[in-house]
C-alpha positions as CSV (number, residue, x, y, z in Angstrom):
1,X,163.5,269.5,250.0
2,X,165.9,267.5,252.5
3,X,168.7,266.0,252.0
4,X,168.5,262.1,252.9
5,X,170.0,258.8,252.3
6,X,166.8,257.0,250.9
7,X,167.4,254.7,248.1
8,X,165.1,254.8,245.3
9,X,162.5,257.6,244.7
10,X,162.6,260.2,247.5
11,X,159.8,262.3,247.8
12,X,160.7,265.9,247.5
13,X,159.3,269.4,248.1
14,X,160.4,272.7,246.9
15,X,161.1,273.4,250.5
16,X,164.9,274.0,251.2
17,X,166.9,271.9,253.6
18,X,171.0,273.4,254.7
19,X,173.6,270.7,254.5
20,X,176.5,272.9,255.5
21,X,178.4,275.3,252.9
22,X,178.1,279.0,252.6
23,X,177.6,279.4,248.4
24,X,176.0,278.7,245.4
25,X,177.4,276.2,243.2
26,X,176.0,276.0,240.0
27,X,174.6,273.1,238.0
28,X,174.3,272.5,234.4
29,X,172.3,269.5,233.1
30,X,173.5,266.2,235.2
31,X,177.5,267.2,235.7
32,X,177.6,269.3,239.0
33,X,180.2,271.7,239.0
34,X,181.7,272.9,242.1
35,X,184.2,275.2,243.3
36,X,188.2,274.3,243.6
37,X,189.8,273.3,246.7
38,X,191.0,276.0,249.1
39,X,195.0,276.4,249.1
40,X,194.2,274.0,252.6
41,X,193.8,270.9,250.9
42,X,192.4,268.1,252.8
43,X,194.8,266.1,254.7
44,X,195.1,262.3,253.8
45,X,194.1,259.7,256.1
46,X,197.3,258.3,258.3
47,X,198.9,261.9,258.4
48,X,199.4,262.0,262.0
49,X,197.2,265.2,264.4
50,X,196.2,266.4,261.0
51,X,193.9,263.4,259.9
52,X,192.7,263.6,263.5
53,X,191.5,266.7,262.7
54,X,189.7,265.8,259.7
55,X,186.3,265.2,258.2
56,X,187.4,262.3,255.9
57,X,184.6,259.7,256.2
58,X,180.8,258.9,256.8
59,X,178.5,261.5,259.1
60,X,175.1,261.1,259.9
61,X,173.4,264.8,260.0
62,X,171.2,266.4,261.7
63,X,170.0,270.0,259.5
64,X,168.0,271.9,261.3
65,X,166.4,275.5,259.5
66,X,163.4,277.7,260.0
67,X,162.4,275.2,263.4
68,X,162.4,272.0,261.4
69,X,165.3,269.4,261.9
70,X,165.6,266.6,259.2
71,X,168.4,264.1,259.1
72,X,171.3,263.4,256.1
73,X,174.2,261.9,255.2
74,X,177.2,263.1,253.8
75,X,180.5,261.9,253.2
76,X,183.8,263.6,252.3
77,X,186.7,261.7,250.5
78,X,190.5,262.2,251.5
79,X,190.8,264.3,247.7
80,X,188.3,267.0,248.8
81,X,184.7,265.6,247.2
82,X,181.9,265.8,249.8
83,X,179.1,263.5,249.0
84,X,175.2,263.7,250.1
85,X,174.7,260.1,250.2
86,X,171.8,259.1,248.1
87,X,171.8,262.4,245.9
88,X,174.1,265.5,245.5
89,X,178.0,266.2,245.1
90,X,180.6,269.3,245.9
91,X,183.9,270.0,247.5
92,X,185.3,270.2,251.1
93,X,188.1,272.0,251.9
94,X,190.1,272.8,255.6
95,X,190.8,276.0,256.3
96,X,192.3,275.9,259.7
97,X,193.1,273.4,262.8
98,X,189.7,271.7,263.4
99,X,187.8,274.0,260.9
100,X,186.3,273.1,257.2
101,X,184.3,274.5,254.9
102,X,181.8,272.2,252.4
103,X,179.7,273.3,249.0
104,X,176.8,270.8,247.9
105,X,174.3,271.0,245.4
106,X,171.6,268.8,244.9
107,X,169.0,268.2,242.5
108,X,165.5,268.4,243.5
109,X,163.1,265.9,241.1
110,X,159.6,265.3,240.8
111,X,157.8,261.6,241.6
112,X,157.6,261.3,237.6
113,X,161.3,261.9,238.0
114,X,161.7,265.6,236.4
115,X,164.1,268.3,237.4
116,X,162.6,270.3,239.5
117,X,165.8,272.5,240.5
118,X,168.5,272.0,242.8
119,X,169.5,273.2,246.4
120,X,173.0,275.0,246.6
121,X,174.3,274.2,250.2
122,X,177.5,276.5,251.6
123,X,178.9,275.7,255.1
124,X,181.4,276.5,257.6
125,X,182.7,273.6,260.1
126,X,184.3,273.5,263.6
127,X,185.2,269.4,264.2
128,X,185.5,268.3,267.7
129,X,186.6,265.0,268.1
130,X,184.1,262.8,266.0
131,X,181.5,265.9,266.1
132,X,181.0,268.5,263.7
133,X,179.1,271.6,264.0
134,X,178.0,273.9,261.0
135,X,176.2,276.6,259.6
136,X,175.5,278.4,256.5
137,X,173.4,279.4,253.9
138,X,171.2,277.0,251.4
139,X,170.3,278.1,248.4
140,X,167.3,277.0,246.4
141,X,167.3,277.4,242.5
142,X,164.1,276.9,239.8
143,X,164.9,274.8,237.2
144,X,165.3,277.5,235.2
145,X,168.3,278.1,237.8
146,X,166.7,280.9,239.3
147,X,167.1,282.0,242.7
148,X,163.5,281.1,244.7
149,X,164.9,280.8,248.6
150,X,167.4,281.4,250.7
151,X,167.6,280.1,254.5
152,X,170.5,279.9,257.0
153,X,171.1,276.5,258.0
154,X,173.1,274.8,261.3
155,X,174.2,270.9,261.0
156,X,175.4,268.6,263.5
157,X,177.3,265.8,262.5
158,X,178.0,262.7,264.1
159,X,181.0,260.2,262.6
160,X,179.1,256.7,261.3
């Protein structure tokens, strides 16, 4: 499965693709629940060398795991919600001078449209200018929500 910005039907497989975020985050039915903000809350935009140093906004990504590279979308919001654009929702959180951590999950559908499972994406960020790099691990659940994969996972994201 990758994570990708395609609108309508995107054509999935029980692969797993890493966005960036080190854990799982469990799902139940269409809500996505996801962990609380660290005690590092994000910064709001306007905030002087602290919103310079944040991820607030729109990144195109590049996730690369066992060899393959597939590109994504994500964006994080000034209240801490990170965002796979076109499918998938968690939390963001700083948790030191350029440095973030991200938790995604997204659910993983058939081409008739049924819930297949859900990817569980856990990161940890450095940001350099309007670069980020990542890595983590991604998580793949059933949709019985049990545990079929497990890869490490690197991102590079580019500000858009």
């Amino acid at each position: 499965m990758k994570r990708s910005a395609d609108t309508g039907r995107r054509r999935r497989t029980p692969a797993v693709v890493a966005a960036a975020v080190l854990a799982a985050v469990p799902m139940t039915g269409t809500s996505t629940a996801v962990a609380p903000a660290e005690a590092g809350a994000p910064a709001a935009a306007g905030a002087g060398r602290a919103a310079a140093a944040s991820p607030v906004g729109r990144w195109a990504l590049k996730v690369s795991f066992e060899g393959h590279t597939y590109d994504s979308t994500v964006q994080f919001t000034p209240g801490g919600t990170a965002f796979i654009v076109g499918g998938g929702a968690g939390r963001w959180s700083r948790t030191g001078d350029g440095r973030f951590t991200f938790r995604i999950a997204e659910p993983m559908w058939s081409e008739k449209g049924d819930y297949l499972g859900r990817v569980s994406v856990e990161q940890s960020a450095r940001l350099t200018g309007d670069t980020f790099t990542s890595s983590g691990v991604s998580r793949q659940y059933d949709a019985d929500d049990v545990l079929t994969r497990s890869v490490q996972a690197h991102d590079t994201g580019t500000r858009s």
